[in-house]
C-alpha positions as CSV (number, residue, x, y, z in Angstrom):
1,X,58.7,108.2,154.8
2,X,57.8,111.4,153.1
3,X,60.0,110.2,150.3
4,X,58.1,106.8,149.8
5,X,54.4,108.9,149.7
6,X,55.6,111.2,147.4
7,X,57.0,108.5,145.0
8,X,53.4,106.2,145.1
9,X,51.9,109.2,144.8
10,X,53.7,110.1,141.3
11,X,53.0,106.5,140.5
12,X,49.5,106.5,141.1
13,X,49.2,109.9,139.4
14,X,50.8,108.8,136.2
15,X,49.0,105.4,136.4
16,X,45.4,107.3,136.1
17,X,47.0,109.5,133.2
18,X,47.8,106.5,131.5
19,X,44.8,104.8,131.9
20,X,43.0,108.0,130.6
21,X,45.0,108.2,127.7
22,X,44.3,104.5,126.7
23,X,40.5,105.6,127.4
24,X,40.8,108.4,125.0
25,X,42.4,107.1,122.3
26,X,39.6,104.4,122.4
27,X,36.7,106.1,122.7
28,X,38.0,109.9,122.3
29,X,37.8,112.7,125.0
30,X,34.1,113.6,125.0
31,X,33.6,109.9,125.1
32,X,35.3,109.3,128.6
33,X,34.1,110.6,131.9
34,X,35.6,111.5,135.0
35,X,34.5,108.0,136.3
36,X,35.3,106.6,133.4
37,X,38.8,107.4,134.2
38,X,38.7,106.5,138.0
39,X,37.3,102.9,137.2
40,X,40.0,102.3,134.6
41,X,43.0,103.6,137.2
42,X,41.2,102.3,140.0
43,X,41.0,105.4,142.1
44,X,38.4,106.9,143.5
45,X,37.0,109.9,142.6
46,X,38.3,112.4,145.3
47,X,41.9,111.2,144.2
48,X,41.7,112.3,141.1
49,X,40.6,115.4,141.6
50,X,43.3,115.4,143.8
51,X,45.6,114.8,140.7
52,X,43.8,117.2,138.2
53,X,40.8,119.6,138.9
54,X,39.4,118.7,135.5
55,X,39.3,116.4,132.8
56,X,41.3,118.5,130.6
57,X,43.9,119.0,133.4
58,X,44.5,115.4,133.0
59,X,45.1,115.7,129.2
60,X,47.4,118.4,129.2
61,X,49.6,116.5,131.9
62,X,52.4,115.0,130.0
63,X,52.8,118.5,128.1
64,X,53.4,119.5,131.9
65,X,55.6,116.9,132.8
66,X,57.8,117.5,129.6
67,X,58.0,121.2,130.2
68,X,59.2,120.5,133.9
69,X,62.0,118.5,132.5
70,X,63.2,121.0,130.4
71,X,62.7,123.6,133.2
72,X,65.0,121.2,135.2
73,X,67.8,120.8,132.6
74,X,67.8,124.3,132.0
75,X,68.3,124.5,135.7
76,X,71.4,122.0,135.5
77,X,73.1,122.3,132.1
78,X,76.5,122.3,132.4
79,X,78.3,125.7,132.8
80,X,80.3,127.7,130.1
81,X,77.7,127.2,127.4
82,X,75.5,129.8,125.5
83,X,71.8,130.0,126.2
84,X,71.2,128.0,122.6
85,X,73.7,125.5,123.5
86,X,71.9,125.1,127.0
87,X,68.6,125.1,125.1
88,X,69.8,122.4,122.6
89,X,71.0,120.4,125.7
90,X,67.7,120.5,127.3
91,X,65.9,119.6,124.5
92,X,68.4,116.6,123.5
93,X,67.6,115.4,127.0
94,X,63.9,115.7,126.6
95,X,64.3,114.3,123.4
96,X,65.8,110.8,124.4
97,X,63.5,110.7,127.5
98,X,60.5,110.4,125.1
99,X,62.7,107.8,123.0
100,X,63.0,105.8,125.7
101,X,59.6,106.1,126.9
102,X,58.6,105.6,123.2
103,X,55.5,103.8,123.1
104,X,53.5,104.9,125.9
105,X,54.4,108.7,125.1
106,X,54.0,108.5,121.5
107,X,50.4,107.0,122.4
108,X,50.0,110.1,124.5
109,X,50.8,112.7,121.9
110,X,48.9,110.9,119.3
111,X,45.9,111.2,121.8
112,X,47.2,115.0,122.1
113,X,47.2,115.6,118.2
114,X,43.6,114.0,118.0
115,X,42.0,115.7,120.5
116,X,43.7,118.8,118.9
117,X,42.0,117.8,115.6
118,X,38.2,117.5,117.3
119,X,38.2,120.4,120.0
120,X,39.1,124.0,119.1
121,X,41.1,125.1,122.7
122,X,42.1,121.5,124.1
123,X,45.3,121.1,125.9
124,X,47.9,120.4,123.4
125,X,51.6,119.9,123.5
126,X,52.0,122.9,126.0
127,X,55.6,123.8,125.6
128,X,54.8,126.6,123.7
129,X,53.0,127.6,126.7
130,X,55.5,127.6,128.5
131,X,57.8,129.6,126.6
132,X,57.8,132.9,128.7
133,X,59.0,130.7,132.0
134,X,61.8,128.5,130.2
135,X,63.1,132.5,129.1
136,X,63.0,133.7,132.6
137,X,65.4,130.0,133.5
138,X,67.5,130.2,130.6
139,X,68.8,133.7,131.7
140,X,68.3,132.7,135.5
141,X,71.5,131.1,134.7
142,X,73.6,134.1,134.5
143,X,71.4,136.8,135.9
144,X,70.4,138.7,132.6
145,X,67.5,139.9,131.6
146,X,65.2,138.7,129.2
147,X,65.3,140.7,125.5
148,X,63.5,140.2,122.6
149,X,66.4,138.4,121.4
150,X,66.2,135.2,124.1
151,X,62.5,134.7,124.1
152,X,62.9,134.2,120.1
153,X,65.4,131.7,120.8
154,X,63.5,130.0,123.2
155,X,60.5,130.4,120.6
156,X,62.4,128.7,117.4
157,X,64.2,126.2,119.7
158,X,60.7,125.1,121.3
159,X,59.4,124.8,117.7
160,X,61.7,122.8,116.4
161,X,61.6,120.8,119.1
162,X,57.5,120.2,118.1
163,X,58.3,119.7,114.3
164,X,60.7,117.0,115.7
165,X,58.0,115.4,117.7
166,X,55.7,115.1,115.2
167,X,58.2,114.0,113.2
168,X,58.8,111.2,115.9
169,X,54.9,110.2,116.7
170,X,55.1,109.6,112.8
171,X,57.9,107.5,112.6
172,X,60.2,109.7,110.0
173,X,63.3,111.1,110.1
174,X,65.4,108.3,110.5
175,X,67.5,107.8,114.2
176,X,65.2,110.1,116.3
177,X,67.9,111.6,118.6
178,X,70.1,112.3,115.5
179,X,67.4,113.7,113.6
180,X,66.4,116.0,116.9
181,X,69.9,117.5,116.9
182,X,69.4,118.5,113.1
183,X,66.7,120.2,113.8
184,X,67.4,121.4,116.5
185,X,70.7,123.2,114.9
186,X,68.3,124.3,112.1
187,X,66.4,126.5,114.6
């Protein structure tokens, strides 16, 4: 039972990010309210501040979500490889998760980049945020310690990993998951 809550849950949580994303994009984020958000997801308010405890919460959520997934296939890369190879594996995955998902996550980081554009501090694409932890899981993996060295691997690797995306939200660089591994090697 615990299994089906937590899975309408997820459902329900990502159904009131979507319809906050479609909000934003028409009317942009100062333009949409809390209640705004709960009429389009059909929630009430109390469940979404379940969800997110702000507005801004809610934005930054598929930067969240994307950061988990790497955290994930960090934890579950296949043995024998070196932290970049683990890293490029992560972010391939990633990669072809958002290819898949393709509209409805481009829309989202389009949203992202606008918001980006009109408020100086607003939740961007949060990987870079999240460097410091993916570090601390990359070398989870074989009980080392974090040097200098690793966190600027996880640094380039997370930035290409954002050139490619904005590469992707703009349509160029040809097949997306081919172009990813290019850049990805470039890092």
């Amino acid at each position: 039972m615990e299994g089906l809550r937590e899975r309408k849950r997820a459902a329900s949580r990502a159904q009131t990010v979507d319809a906050a994303m479609r909000l934003f994009a028409e009317r942009g984020f100062d333009g949409v309210t809390v209640a705004d958000i709960c009429t389009a997801a059909d929630i009430a308010p109390r469940t979404f501040f379940r969800y997110f405890p702000t507005k801004d919460d809610v934005l930054a959520e598929p930067s969240r979500v994307m950061a988990d997934r790497v955290a994930a296939d960090l934890a579950a890369a296949p043995e024998g490889l070196d932290d970049a190879e683990v890293l490029r594996w992560a972010l391939h995955r990633l990669g072809a998760h958002i290819v898949a998902d393709g509209d409805r996550l481009v829309g989202h980081l389009q949203v992202l980049a606008q918001v980006a554009r009109e408020r100086a501090g607003a939740p961007t694409t949060r990987l870079t945020d999240q460097e410091r932890g993916l570090t601390e899981r990359l070398v989870a993996r074989h009980g080392g310690a974090a040097d200098w060295r690793t966190r600027l691997l996880v640094a380039r690797s997370v930035g290409a990993f954002r050139v490619w995306l904005d590469d992707f939200r703009a349509g160029e660089g040809g097949d997306p998951l081919v172009h990813l591994d290019e850049v990805l090697a470039a890092a």
